[in-house]
Residue, then its C-alpha position, 0 to 999 in steps of 0.5 A: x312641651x313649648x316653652x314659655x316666651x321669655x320677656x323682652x326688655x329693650x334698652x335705648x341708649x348707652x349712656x350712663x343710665x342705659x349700659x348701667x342698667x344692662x351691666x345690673x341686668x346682666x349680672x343679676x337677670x338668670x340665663x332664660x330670665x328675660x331677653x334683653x336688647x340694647x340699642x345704641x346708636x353707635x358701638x361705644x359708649x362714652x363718658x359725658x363728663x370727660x368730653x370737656x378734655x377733648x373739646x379742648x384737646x388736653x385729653x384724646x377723644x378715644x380715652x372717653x369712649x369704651x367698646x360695648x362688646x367689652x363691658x356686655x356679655x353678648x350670650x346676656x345681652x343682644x346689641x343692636x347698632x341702630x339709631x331710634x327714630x319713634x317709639x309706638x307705646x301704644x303697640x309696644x314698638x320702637x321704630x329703627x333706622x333700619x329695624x323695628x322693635x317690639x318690647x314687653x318692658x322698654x328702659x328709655x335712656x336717651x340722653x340730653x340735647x342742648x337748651x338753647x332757651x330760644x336764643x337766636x342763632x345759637x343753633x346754627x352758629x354756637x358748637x356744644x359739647x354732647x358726643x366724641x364727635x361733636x368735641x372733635x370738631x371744636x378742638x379741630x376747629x380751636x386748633x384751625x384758627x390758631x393756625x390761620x391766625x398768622x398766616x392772614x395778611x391782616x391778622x383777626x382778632x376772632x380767630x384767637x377770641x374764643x366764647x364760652x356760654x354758661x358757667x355751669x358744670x360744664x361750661x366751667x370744666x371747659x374752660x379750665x381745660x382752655x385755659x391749660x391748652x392755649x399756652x401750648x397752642x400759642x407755643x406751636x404757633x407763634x402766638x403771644x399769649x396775652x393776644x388770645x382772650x377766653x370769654x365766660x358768659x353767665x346771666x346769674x350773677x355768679x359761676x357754677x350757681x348752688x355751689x358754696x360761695x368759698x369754692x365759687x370763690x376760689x374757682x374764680x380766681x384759679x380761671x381768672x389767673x390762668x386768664x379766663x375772663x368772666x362777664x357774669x348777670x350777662x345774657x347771650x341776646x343773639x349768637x351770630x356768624x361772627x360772634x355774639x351779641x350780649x346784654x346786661x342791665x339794658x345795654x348790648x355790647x358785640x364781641x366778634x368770635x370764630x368759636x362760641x361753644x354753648x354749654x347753658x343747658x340740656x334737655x331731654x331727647x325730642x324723641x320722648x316728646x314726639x313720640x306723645x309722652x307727656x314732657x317739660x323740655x323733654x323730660x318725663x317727670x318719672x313716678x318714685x319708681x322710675x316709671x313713666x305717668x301712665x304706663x306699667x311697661x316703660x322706665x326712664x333714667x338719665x337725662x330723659x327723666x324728671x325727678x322732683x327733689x321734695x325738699x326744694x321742690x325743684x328738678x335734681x340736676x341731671x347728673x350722672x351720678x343720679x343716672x347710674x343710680x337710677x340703674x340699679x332701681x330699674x334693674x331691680x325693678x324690671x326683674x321683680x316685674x319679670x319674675x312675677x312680683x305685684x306692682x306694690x313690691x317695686x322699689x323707689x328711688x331716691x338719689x343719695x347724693x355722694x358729693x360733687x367735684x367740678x375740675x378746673x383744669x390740670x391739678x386744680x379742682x372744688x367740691x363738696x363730699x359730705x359736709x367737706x369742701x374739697x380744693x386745690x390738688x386734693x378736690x382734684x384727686x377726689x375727682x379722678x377716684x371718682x371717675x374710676x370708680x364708675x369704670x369699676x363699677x361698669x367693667x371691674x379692674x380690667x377696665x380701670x387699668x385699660x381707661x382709668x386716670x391712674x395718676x391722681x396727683 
């Protein structure tokens, strides 16, 4: 007798949404259950949230990455090294660099692009923090000009101005790293501290917008000490080869820079878009179950997905909070669908939001879980138990010994 062919899941992307949803899989889905493939385009998966540390080089890259093969059980799960060029909904394909792919139901977990908002030159000139690779290159690049500095005959100020874009989670994150690097920087090469400026531009009136005004308060002052300055209600009108033009009440003032690093926002992967879904900035808005509009066979998490909160009426930020969570209702649905459950028995998600924490460098951090404001070395703490806390929940205690921030204070 010939058996019956299995479902083939396929699984783009091995961020936050897209190996969790492996992990859900693979722990719940039975042996012959379903085939399940997850493509990524390279062999690690990496921790988006840390990238800031490495940008700034108090943390080495390495420490964000953790190999696919240590968290997937390769008897479960088929991966493939590839990069996604297209997806062929209406042929149930996906196309490949170097393969293609067909697919009963497919989970897009792409991930996030920068926004540029249409700045000019952003794009061409400004470094963003998105992969291990593109954080190399800035701390490299940071590390280069520091080195550069005293060796010109005439010494440049550019080289030692370093221009942040956006006081967001990010952007904010970033800074404090800074902030904490450039003494050793300036220690290593002869440099006065007082001569570097780190420049934090937002065009809201205030850093980290929605956050408590008590604990934008206090993140403002811990960066301005640690000498961050801030140019708030500030827009970034053009970034050029040689810095950025800025605009705020009707007048521009240039500021020379070797090094802007853009962190104003994300939007989903071109991919979703060019491949005929229906997107704002790249993102499908997904319906309660996590599918795309339209479609029986196709989820969405992560950065690629759209998500209304109903009070507000406004997206939810897409955090990796929000992602990882997503995982668990894909992978539950995928499996009721697998197993023959009707379209009515798939489960809706809603994000329940735990609390959030942004770091401001070593030691020093705010947040918000529950109703409870959070600074200093406690908001700190908080932070690092987060962090190991997904690791638990991505590879159990082996991988929180093996990658975790095991010093919480």
């Amino acid at each position: 007798m010939i058996g019956l062919k299995r479902p083939k899941i396929v699984i783009l992307g091995a961020g936050y949404g897209g190996i969790m949803t492996a992990v859900r899989l693979q722990k719940q889905a039975g042996a012959n259950e379903a085939e399940i493939i997850l493509v990524n385009k390279h062999n690690y998966h990496y921790q988006t949230t840390w990238l800031h540390e490495p940008a700034a080089g108090t943390l080495h890259h390495d420490r964000t990455r953790i190999l696919i093969k240590d968290v997937i059980n390769e008897n479960k799960i088929t991966f493939i090294q590839d990069t996604v060029k297209e997806i062929k909904h209406e042929d149930k394909k996906v196309v490949l660099e170097h393969d293609e792919l067909d697919y009963d139901y497919l989970v897009i977990a792409l991930g996030f692009e920068p926004e540029t908002f249409g700045i000019k030159g952003l794009k061409e000139n400004a470094f963003s923090i998105r992969s291990v690779d593109s954080v190399r290159k800035i701390r490299e690049h940071i590390e280069y000009e520091f080195a550069l500095y005293n060796n010109d005959k005439e010494k440049k100020q550019e080289r030692i101005t370093f221009i942040v874009g956006g006081a967001g989670f990010t952007g904010i994150e970033f800074v404090g790293e800074l902030a904490d690097r450039i003494p050793e920087l300036c220690n290593e090469y002869d440099i006065d501290r007082s001569e570097v400026r780190i420049i934090n531009v937002e065009a809201a009136p205030t850093v980290l917008p929605g956050f408590d005004s008590d604990l934008v308060d206090y993140a403002q002052n811990i960066l301005e000490r640690k000498g961050v300055e801030f140019k708030l209600g500030t827009m970034i009108k053009e970034c050029t080869e040689d810095g950025v033009i800025l605009s705020k009440d009707e007048e521009t003032e240039e500021i020379k820079s070797n090094t802007v690093v853009w962190t104003g926002g994300v939007r989903g992967n071109s991919i979703v878009e060019n491949s005929g879904f229906e997107t704002m900035r790249g993102r499908i808005k997904v319906e309660k179950d996590l599918r795309a509009p339209g479609f029986k066979d196709v989820f969405v998490v992560g950065d690629c997905a759209l998500l209304i909160d109903e009070e507000n009426d406004r997206p939810y930020p897409p955090t990796a909070q929000i992602a990882i969570q997503q995982s668990y209702t894909c992978a539950t649905n995928l499996l009721r669908l697998v197993r023959g459950n009707t379209e009515d028995g798939l489960g809706h998600f809603k994000p329940d939001l735990k609390g959030t924490v942004a770091s401001l460098g070593e030691g020093e951090a705010i947040g918000t879980v529950g109703n409870k404001k959070l600074y200093g070395t406690t908001a700190s703490a908080m932070k690092k138990i987060i962090d190991n806390r997904y690791l638990f929940l991505l590879g159990g205690p082996g991988l929180v010994l093996k990658k975790g921030k095991l010093k919480l204070f």
